[in-house]
N, C-alpha and C positions, 0 to 999 in steps of 0.2 A: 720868373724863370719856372720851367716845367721840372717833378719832378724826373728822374729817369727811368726809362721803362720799369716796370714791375717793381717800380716803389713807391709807397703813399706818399702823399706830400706828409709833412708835423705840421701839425694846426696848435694854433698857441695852448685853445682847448686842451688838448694832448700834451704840452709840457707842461701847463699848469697842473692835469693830472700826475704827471711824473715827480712833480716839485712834493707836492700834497702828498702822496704817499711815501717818498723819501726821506721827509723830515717829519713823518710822525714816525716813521720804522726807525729810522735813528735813534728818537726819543724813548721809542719803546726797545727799542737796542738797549739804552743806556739803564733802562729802570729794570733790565733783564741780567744786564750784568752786575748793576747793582742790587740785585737783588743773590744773584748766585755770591757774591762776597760780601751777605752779609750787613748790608748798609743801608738797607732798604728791607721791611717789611714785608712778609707775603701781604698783609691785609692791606697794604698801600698800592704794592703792585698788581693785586688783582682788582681791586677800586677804581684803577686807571682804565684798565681790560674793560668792567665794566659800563662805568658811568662813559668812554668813550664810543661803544656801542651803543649806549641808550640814546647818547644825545646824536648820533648816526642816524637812529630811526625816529626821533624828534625833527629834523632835517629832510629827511622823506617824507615824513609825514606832514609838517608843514607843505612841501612841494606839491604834494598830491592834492592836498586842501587849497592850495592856491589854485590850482588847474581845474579845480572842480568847483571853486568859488565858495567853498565850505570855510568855515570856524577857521581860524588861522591861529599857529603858536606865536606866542607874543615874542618878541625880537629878546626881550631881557629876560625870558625864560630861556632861550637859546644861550644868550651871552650868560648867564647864572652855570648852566649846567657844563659849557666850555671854561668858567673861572674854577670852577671845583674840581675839574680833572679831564672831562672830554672835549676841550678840544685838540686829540688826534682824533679823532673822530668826526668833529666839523669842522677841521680842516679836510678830509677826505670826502665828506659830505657835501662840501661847498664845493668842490671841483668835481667831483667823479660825477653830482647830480645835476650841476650847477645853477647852484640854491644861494642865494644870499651872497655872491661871489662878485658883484659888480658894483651893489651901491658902495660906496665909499665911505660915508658914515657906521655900515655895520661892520664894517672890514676894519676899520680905524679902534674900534671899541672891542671888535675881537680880539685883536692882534696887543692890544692892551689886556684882557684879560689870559692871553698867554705868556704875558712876561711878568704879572701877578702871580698866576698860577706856580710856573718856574720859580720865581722866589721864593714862595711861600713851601715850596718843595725843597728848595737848597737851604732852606733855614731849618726845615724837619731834620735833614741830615747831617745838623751841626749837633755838637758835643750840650750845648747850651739848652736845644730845643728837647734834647732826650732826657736831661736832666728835669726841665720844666714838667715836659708830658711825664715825665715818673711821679713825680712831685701830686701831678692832677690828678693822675690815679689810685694813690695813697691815700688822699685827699677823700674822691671819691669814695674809694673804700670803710674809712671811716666813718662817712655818715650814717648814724643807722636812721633805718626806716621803720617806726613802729605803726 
């Protein structure tokens, strides 16, 4: 079926983009309002900001080095820098650029190191883990360095 005059068709391309940047804006919705009450860190929440732009231009950058047959970033440098925090980032990088978006083994092992990541993120903002990291920096504090 045609679209109707003077409308594009939607190309999956195009939903996948809208998918990709609606559930990393969510995510960063939520570490935004977590962050305005309190519950969340500025240095975690600008960590995300971060490291999720880096591994954005890690993803570009891989793309361009494949297209020109140059040095390539290794897959588990990718998948490293999305378990520590950016991937909304390559999740928006895999669609927007579409980079690493088809094989199915990198997609299987990303999408694992985002529900790592999430974890290790809802365990930060439990009562237990703030207790712990107080404890490590106490810790650290005491050691001296001579």
């Amino acid at each position: 079926m045609y679209p109707e005059k003077g409308h594009k068709e939607v190309t999956k391309a195009h939903k996948q983009r809208v998918v990709s940047v609606s559930i990393s804006g969510v995510f960063l919705s939520i570490l935004i309002g977590l962050f305005i009450v309190n519950k969340l860190p500025f240095i975690i929440f600008a960590f995300y900001i971060v490291i999720s732009i880096v591994t954005f231009g890690l993803y570009a950058g891989d793309k361009s080095a494949a297209r020109q047959g140059k040095w390539r970033t290794s897959e588990s440098t990718l998948h490293l820098f999305s378990l520590v925090g950016g991937w909304p980032g390559a999740f928006i990088a895999q669609s927007q650029l579409r980079h690493k978006s088809k094989k199915l083994s990198f997609r299987v092992v990303f999408w694992f190191t985002v529900v790592i990541n999430c974890g290790i993120l809802g365990w930060l903002l439990t009562p237990e883990s703030a207790q712990q990291i107080e404890n490590l920096i106490s810790a650290l504090k005491s050691i001296k360095f001579s």
